[in-house]
N, C-alpha and C positions, 0 to 999 in steps of 0.2 A: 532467578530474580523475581520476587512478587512484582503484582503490577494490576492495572486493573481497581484502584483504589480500594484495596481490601477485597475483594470481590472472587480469592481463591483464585486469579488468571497469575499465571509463571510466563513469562517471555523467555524463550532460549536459542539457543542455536539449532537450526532445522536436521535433523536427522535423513537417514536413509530413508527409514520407516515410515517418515513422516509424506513422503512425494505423494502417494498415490491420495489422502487427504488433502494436501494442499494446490493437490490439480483439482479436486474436485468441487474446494472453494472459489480457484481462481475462474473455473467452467461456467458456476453457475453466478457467480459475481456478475462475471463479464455479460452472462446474458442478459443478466437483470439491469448494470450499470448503462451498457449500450441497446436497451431494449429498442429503437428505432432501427436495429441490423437485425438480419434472419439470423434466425437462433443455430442454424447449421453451419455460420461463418465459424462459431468458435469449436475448438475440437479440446476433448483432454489432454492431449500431448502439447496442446501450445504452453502450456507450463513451462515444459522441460527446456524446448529454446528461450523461452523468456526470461528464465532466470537461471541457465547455461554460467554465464560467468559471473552470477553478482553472487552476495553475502545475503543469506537469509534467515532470518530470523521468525517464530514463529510463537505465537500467543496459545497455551493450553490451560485446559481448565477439566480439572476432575477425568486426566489421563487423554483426554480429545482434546485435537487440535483444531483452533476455532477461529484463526486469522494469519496471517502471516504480512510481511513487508521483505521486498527484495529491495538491494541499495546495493550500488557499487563506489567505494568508499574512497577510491585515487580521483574519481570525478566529480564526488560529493553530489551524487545524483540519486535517488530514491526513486524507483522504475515502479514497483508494484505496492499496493497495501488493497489489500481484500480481508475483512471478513464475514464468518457464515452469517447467511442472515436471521439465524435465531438468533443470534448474539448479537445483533447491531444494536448501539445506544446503550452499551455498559460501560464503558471507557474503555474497551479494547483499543479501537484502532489509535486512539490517542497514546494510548499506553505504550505502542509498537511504531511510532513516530520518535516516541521520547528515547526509547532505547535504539533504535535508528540512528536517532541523530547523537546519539552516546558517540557512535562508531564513526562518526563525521566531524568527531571535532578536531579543533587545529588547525583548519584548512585556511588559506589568503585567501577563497572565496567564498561567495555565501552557498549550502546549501538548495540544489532547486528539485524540483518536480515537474512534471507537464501532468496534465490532467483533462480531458474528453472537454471541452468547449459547453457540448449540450447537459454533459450531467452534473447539473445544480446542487441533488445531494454532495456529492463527494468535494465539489467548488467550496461550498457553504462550510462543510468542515472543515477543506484546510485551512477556510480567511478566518473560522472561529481558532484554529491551533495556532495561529501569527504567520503565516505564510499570505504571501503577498503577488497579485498576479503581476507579472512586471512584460507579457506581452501577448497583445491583441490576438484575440482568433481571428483567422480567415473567413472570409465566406463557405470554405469548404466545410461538407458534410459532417465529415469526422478531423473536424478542429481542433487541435489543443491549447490549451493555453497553457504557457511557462511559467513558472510560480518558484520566487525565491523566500527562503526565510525572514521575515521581517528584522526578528529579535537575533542576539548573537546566536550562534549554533555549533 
């Protein structure tokens, strides 16, 4: 499936082959996305529990894999979207929401996400993709806020 506004990115279904780069996105994401946590909280393998039981899907461009989105599709919940950060700001992650939320449609509820409270990047693009936050962070540290689709989904 093109994707990526012309931009040569294919969205597909994640392979076998594909884990050991999409841990390595999700590693060094996570560092960057939660930079106020020691960088030794996050390990490569937390990939593998994280997205244990969801659907994932994965954005490539010229044979590399350069983002991915995990979603679990009976809950209409979308858990992860990481991509590398050479690639941020091409339409990837937008791109990997829309085919996401391909696999979310039908549902009697709307689509949600949670998203880290303190990082602002990732907040700002989902309210720029129609997503909408619909509840308060905590005072706590590593707060999230819950975030449903705005527009039908």
């Amino acid at each position: 499936m093109p994707a990526g506004e012309g931009r040569g990115i294919a969205i597909r279904s994640v392979r076998s082959a594909d884990a050991t780069r999409c841990a390595e996105i999700f590693l060094h994401g996570r560092r960057q996305a939660f930079s106020w946590q020691p960088a030794d909280r996050f390990r490569l393998d937390d990939y593998y529990d994280c997205v244990r039981e969801d659907a994932v899907l994965v954005a490539e461009a010229d044979g590399t894999v350069v983002g991915f989105v995990s979603l679990d599709p009976q809950a209409r919940i979308i858990h992860n979207l990481f991509i590398d950060p050479g690639w941020h700001k091409r339409g990837i992650g937008s791109a990997l929401l829309r085919e996401a939320l391909g696999l979310l449609r039908g549902g009697q509820r709307p689509a949600e996400l949670a998203c880290a409270a303190r990082n602002a990047a990732a907040r700002a693009f989902y309210e720029r993709n129609g997503w909408t936050p619909v509840a308060a962070p905590s005072n706590e540290g590593d707060a999230l806020v819950l975030y449903r689709l705005s527009r039908a989904g």
